[in-house]
C-alpha positions as CSV (number, residue, x, y, z in Angstrom):
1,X,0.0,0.0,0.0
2,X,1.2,3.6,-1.2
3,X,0.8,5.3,2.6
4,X,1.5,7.5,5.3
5,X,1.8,6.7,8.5
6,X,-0.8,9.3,9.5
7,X,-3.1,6.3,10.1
8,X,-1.1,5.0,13.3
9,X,1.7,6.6,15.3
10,X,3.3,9.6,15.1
11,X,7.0,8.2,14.3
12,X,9.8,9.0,11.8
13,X,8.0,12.2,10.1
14,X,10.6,14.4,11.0
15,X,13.2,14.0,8.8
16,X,12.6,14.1,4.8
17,X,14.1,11.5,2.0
18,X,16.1,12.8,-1.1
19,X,13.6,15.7,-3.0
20,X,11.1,13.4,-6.0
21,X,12.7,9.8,-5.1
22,X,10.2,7.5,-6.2
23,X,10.5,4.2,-4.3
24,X,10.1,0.9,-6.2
25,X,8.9,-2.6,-5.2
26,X,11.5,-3.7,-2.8
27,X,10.7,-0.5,-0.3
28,X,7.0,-0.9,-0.6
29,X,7.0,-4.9,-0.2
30,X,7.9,-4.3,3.4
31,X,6.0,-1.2,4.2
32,X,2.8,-1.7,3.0
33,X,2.9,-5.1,5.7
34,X,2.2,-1.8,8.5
35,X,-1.0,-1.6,7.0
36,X,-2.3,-5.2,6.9
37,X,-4.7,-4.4,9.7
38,X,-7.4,-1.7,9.1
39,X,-6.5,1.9,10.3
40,X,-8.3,5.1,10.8
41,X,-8.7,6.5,7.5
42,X,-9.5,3.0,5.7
43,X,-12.5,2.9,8.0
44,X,-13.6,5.9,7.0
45,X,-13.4,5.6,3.3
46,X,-15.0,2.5,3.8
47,X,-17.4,3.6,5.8
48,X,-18.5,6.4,3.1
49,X,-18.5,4.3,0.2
50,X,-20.3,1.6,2.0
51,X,-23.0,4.5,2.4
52,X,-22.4,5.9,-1.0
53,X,-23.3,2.9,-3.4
54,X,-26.3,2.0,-0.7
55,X,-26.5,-1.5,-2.0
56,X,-25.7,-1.4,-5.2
57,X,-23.7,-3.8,-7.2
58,X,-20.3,-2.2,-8.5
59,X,-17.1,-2.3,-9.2
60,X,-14.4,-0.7,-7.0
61,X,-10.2,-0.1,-8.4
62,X,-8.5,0.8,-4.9
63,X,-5.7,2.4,-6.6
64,X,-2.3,1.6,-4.3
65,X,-4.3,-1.2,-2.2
66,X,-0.7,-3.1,-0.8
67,X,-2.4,-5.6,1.1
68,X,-6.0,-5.2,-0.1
69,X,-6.7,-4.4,3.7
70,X,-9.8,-2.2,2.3
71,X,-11.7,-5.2,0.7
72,X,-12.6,-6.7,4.0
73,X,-14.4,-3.5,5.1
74,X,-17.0,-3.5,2.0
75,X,-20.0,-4.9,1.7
76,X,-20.4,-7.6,-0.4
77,X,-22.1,-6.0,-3.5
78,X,-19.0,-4.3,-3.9
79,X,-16.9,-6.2,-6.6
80,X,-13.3,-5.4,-5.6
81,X,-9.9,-5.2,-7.3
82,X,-6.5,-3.4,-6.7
83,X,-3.1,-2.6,-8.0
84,X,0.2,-2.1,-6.5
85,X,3.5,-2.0,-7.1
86,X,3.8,-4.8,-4.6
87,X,1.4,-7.4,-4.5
88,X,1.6,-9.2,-1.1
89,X,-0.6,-12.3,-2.0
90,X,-1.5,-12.8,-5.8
91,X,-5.3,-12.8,-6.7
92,X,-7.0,-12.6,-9.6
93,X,-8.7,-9.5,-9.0
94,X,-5.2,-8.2,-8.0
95,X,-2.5,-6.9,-9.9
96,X,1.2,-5.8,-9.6
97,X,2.2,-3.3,-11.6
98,X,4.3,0.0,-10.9
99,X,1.7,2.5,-12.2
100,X,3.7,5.8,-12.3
101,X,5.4,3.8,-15.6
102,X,2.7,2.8,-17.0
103,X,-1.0,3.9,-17.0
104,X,-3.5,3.3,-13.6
105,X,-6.1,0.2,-15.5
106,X,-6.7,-3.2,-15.3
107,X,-7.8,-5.4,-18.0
108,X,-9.3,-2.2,-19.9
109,X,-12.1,-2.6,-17.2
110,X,-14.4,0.5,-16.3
111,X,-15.2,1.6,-12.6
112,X,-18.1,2.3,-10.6
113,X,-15.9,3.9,-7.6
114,X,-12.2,4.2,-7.7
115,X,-10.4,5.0,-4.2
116,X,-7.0,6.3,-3.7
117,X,-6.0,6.9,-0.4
118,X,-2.6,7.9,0.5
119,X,-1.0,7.5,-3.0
120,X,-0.8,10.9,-4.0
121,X,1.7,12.4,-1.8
122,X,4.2,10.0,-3.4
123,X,3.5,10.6,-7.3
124,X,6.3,13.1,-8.0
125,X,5.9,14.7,-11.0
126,X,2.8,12.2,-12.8
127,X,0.1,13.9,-10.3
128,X,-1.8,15.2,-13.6
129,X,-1.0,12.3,-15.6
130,X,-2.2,10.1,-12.9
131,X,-5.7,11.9,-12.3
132,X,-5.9,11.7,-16.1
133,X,-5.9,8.2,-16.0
134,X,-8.2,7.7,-13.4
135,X,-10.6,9.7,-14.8
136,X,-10.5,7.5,-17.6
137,X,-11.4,4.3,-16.1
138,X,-14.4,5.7,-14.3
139,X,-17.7,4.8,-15.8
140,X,-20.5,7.0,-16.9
141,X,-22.0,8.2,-13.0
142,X,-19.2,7.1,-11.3
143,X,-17.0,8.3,-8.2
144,X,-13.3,9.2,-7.3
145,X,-12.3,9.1,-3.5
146,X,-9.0,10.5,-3.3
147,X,-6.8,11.6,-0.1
148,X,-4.5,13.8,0.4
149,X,-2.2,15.0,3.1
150,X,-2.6,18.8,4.9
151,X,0.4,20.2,4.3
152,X,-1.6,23.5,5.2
153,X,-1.3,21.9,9.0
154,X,0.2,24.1,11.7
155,X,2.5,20.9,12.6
156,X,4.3,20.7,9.4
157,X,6.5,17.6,9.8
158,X,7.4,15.7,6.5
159,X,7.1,11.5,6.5
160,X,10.6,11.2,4.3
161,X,9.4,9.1,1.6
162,X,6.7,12.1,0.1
163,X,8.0,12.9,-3.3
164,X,4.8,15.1,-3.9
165,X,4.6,18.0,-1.2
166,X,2.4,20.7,-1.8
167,X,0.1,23.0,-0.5
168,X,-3.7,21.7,-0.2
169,X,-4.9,24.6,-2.6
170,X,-2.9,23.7,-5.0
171,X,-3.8,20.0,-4.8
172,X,-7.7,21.1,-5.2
173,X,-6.8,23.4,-8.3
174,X,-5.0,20.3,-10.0
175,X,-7.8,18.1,-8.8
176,X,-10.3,20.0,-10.5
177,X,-8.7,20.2,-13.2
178,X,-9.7,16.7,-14.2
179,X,-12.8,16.4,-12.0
180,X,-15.7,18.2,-10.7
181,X,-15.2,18.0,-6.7
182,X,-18.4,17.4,-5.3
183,X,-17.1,18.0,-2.3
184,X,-14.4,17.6,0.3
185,X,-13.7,17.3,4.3
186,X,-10.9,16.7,6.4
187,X,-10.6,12.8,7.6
188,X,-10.0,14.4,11.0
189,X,-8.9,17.1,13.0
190,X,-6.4,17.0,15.9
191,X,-3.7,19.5,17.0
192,X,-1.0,16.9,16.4
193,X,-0.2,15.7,12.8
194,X,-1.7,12.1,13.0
195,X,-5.1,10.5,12.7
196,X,-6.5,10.9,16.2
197,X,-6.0,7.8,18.9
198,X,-8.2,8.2,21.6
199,X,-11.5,6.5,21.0
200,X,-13.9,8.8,21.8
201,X,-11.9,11.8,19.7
202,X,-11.7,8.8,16.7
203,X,-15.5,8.2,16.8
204,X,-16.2,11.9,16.6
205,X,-14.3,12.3,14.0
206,X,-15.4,9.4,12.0
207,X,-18.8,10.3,12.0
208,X,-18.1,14.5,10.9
209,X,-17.5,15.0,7.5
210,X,-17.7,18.8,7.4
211,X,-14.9,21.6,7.0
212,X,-15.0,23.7,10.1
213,X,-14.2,27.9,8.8
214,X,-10.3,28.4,10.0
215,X,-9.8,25.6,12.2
216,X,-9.6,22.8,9.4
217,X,-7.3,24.6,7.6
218,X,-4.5,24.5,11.2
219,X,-5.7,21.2,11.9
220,X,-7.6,18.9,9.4
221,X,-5.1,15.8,9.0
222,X,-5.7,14.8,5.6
223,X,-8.3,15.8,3.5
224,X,-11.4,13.1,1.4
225,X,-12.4,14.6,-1.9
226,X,-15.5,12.8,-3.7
227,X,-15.4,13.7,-6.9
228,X,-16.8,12.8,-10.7
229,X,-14.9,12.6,-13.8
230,X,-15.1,16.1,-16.5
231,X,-16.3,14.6,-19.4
């Protein structure tokens, strides 16, 4: 899984890796094993496209999925399939591939929802290129669920593998550029940099998907944008 580590402790964000390194297999085979157990922000995306596709039967691409963590938190009407750069356990509805080389697809399929969560803070350079080709996978009606990191936070500590630091305005204007944001929230706030631990401060936060006038801006975490394809 393509991911921050704002999902569990606040460890090793201090320090920042060499400017645009993009990290291949053998760096993400290992990491994305942190997130074989479901964390903070996988429960909520979960949670809102559980309540987004109400029951339907669709097709979901989790875009970065590492160890397919996400699959075990949708219903079942949801038809699932990912792509990594490292696979942990091969599946047919899985694929390996390192998609900053080549385009974000599998089999030439079409998608109802397509979730990327913490995946774009490491795309270098292919941010536009990338959004271009999720767009394009996205069928007629259908839904993007991106992350992205607050950089706009009044902590402003760096995890060192982020090849793709920017301010969160500039994020949305690139964003929009190749979809219309229906909206967006922060997936928490807390006055530290990290997803919230206590439980009572968690379930709060879980349940408010609203951007609060000055104080999301200090201290909203990460950001959710749902958003549809220009076409």
């Amino acid at each position: 899984m393509i991911e921050s580590p704002l999902g569990a402790e606040p460890a090793d964000r201090s320090s920042s890796g060499p400017a645009g390194m993009l990290y291949k297999r053998d760096f993400w085979i290992t990491e994305n094993l942190n997130y074989s157990r479901p964390h903070y922000r996988m429960d909520k995306v979960a949670r809102l496209v559980n309540k987004m596709v109400a029951g339907r039967e669709c097709t979901l691409l989790d875009v970065g999925c590492g160890p397919a963590t996400l699959a075990s938190l949708l219903q079942p009407n949801i038809d699932y399939y990912g792509i990594d750069i490292a696979i942990q356990s091969r599946s047919p509805n899985l694929r390996e591939t390192d998609f900053l080389r080549s385009p974000i697809a599998f089999d030439g399929r079409q998608f109802d929802v397509v979730v990327a969560q913490g995946v774009f803070e490491y795309v270098g350079k292919f941010q536009s290129q990338k959004f271009a080709d999720v767009a394009s996978i996205i069928a007629d009606g259908g839904t993007f669920v991106v992350s992205y990191v607050n950089f706009d936070h009044r902590e402003r500590v760096i995890y060192w593998p982020y090849s793709n630091v920017q301010a969160f305005d500039d994020f949305r204007r690139s964003l929009a550029e190749h979809f219309r944001i229906r909206r967006f929230f922060p997936t928490s706030h807390n006055w530290g940099h990290w997803e919230p631990s206590q439980k009572l401060v968690r379930t709060i936060n879980m349940h408010l998907n609203v951007r609060i006038p000055i104080i999301s801006r200090k201290l909203a975490v990460e950001y959710l944008f749902i958003c549809s394809p220009r076409r």
